[in-house]
N, C-alpha and C positions, 0 to 999 in steps of 0.2 A: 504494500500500500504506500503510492507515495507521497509526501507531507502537503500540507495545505500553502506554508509560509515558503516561501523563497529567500534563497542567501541572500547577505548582505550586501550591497552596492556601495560605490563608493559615497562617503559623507562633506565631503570639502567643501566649506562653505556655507556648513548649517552649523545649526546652534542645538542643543541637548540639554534641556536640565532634567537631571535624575536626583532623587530624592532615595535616603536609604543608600545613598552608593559609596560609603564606607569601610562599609563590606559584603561578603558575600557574593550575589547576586549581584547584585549593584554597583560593588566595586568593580566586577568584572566585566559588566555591560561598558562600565564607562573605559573600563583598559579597550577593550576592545572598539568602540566608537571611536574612539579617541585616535587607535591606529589605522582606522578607515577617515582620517582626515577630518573630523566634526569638532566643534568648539564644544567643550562638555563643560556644565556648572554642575560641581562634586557641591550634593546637598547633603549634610548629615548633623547628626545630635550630636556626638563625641567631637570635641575643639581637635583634639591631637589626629584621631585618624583621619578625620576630613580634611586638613592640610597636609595629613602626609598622602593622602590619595592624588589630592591637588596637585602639591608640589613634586610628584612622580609623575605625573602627567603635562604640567606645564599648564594646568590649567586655575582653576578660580575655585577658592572653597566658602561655601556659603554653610553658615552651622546656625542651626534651628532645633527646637527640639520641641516636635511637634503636639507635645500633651502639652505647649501652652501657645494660644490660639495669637497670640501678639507678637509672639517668634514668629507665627507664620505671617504673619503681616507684613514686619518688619522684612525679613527676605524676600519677599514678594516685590516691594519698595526696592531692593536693592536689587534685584534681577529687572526690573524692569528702566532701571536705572542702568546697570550694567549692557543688556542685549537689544538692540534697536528691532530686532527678531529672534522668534524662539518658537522653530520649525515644529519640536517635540517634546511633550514634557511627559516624563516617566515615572506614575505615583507607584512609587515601589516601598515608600518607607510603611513600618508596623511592626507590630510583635504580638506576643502571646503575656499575658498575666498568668504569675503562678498564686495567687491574690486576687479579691476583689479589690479595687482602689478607683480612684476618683482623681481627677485633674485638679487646676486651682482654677480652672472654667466649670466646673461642678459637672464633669462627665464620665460616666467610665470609662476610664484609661484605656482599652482596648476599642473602642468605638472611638474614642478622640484621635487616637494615633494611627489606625489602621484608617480609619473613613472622615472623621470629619477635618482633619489637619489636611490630607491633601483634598478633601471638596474646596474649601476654603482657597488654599492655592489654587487649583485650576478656576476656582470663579475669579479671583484677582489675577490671574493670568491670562485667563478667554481673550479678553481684547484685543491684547498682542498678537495670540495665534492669531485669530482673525484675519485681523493685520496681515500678518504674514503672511497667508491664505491665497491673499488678494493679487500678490505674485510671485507668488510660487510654484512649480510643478503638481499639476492635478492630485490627489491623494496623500499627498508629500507631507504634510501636517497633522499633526494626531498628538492624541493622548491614551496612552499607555497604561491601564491600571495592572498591577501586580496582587490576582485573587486568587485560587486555589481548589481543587479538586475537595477541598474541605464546603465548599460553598452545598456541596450535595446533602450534607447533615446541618444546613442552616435552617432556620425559621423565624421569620422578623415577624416581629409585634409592633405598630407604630405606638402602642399606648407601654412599650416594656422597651426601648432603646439601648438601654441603660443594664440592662440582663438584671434584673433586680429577684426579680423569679425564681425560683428555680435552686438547685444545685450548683456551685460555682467547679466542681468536677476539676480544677487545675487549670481552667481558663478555655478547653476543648470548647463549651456549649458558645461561649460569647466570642470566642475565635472564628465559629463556622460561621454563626450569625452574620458578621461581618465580613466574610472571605461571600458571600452572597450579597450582601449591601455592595461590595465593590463592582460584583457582576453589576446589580440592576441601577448603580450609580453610572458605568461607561455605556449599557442601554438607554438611559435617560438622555446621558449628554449627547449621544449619539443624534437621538432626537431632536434636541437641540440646535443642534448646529449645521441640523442638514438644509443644505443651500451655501456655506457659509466656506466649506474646501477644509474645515476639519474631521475629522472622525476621531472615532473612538474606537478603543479595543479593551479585553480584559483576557489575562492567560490562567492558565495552572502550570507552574515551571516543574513540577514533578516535587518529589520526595529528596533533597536535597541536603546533602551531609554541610549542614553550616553548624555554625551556635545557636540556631534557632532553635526554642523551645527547650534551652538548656534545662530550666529550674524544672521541668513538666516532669513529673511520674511516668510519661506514659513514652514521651522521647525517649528518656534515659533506658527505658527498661528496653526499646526498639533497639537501642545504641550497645548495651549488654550484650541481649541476646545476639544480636550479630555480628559480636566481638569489632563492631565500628564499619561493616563491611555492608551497612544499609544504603537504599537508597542511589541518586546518581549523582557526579562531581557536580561543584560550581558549574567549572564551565558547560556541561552539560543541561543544569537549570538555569542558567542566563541565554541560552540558545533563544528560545522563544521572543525575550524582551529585546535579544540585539536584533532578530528578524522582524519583531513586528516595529521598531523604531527605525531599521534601516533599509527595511529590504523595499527595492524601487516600486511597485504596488504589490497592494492585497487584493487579492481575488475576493474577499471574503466583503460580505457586504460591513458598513458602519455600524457597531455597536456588538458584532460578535465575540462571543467565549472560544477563545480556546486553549484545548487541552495539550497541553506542550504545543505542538506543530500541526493539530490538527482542528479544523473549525470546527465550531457547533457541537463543544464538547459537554458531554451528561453534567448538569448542575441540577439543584432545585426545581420543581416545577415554580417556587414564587419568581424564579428568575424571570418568565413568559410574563409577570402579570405587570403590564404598561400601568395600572392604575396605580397600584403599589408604590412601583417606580419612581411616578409623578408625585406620589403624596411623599415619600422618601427623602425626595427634593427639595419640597417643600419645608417639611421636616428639619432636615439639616441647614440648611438656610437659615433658617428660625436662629437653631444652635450655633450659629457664627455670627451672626446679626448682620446676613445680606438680607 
C-alpha cells in the first residue's frame, strides 16, 4: 500500500514556526526543515534547549510556555514582528499530566497546553498566513496540528473541558480527550479558511520512543516490558509533520487526519460531528478571550 503524503521538497525561502520543537518530534522536524532550506522559528518552554536547538541550526528561539496564555501572546507579538511571512505553523507542543492541575489561567493543564495555547496562536497568527496565502504557491500554506491515534478513546463534553469527571487514571482519559479536540480543532479551521489558500491538517506520528509520558504508569510499564525496544525512532515519528509541512501538495483534501502517512485515518466518531467542532471553537475562544 503506498503512502498518502509525499517527500519532502525543497523549502528555500519559506518561513516555519514549530512549536514543541525542543525536542523530540519537533526538534527533529525543525533539523530536518531546516536542511531543506526553510527559515525555522525553534518555539519551546525550556530557555536552555530552545536556544541550543536554535543556535544549532542558525536559527531564532522563541520560548513560551504554553500553560500561560500571555507567553503565548507575547511570542505571537514577537513572530509577527520577526517574519513578514509565515508559510506554516506546526502546533506540535503538549504533554501528558501525571496529576490533575490547573494553569494560572484557571484550566486544566493538559487542555491548556495541548489545545488551547496553540488555538490561541494560530488565531493571533491566521492573518499573516492569510497574508501569505495571497502569494504564494496554491496549497503551500497550512497549519499543522500534532494529534494522535489516542484521539480514538477521546470523548469531549463541552459542559466537562476541564476532565473534572471522572477518574484522572495518570492523565490517559484527559490526554485522549484532547488528542481529538486537536482533530476537530484542524477540521474546524479547515472550515474556516476555505477560500483563503490555507488548510489545515492533523497526524498520528505513531508510538514514538521520546520522554513522552515519562511520569505515566502505563509508558513506563510499555518501556519495561520491552526492555526500551517499543515503538518507532524520532525520526520515524517526525516523518509525517516534515511531509505534511513540506511536501509540494497534498492530495488529501483540507482539514484531514492522518495516520502517520496515510489519510482518513480511524479516530473518534465525535471527530465527523461539524456541530461539535463549531461549538468547540467557540468554546475555546471564550477561554483565550478572542
Amino acid at each position: 500500500m503506498s503512502d498518502d503524503l509525499l517527500p519532502p521538497s525543497d523549502m528555500t525561502g519559506r518561513t516555519v514556526v514549530i512549536t514543541g520543537a525542543s525536542s523530540g518530534i519537533g526538534r527533529h522536524a525543525a533539523e530536518t526543515l531546516a536542511a531543506l532550506g526553510a527559515e525555522v522559528a525553534i518555539v519551546g518552554r525550556n530557555p536552555e534547549r530552545t536556544r541550543a536547538v536554535a543556535d544549532q541550526l542558525g536559527a531564532e528561539a522563541f520560548v513560551a510556555d504554553f500553560g500561560r496564555l500571555d507567553d503565548v501572546r507575547a511570542v505571537a507579538d514577537r513572530l509577527l514582528e520577526r517574519y513578514p511571512r509565515i508559510h506554516v505553523l506546526a502546533d506540535n507542543a503538549g504533554g501528558m499530566q501525571k496529576s490533575r492541575a490547573y494553569t494560572v489561567d484557571r484550566n486544566e493543564r493538559t487542555f491548556q497546553e495541548s489545545h488551547l495555547g496553540g488555538f490561541l496562536l494560530t488565531d493571533l497568527l491566521l492573518p499573516r498566513l492569510v497574508e501569505t496565502a495571497a502569494d504564494a504557491p496554491s496549497g503551500s500554506v497550512r497549519v499543522v496540528q500534532t494529534a494522535s491515534l489516542a484521539s480514538r478513546g477521546g470523548r469531549i463534553r463541552l459542559d466537562d473541558l476541564d476532565n473534572q469527571r471522572g477518574l484522572w487514571l495518570g492523565g490517559w482519559p484527559a490526554y485522549c480527550n484532547v488528542k481529538l479536540v486537536n482533530v476537530l480543532f484542524a477540521r474546524e479551521l479547515a472550515r474556516r479558511t476555505a477560500g483563503t489558500g490555507v488548510s489545515a491538517y492533523s497526524f498520528h506520528p505513531g508510538l514514538v520512543r521520546t520522554s513522552f509520558g515519562a511520569e505515566n504508569w502505563l509508558m513506563n510499564a510499555i518501556k519495561v516490558l520491552s526492555a526500551g525496544n517499543y515503538g518507532i525512532s524520532v525520526e520515524q515519528g517526525a516523518d509525517p509533520l516534515v511531509r505534511l509541512i513540506a511536501s509540494e501538495r497534498i492530495a488529501a483534501p483540507s482539514g484531514t487526519y492522518f495516520d502517520r502517512l496515510r489519510a482518513d485515518g480511524t479516530t473518534s466518531p465525535q471527530a465527523d460531528d461539524a456541530e461539535l467542532a463549531a461549538a468547540l471553537w467557540e468554546a475555546s475562544a471564550t477561554r483565550v478571550g478572542r
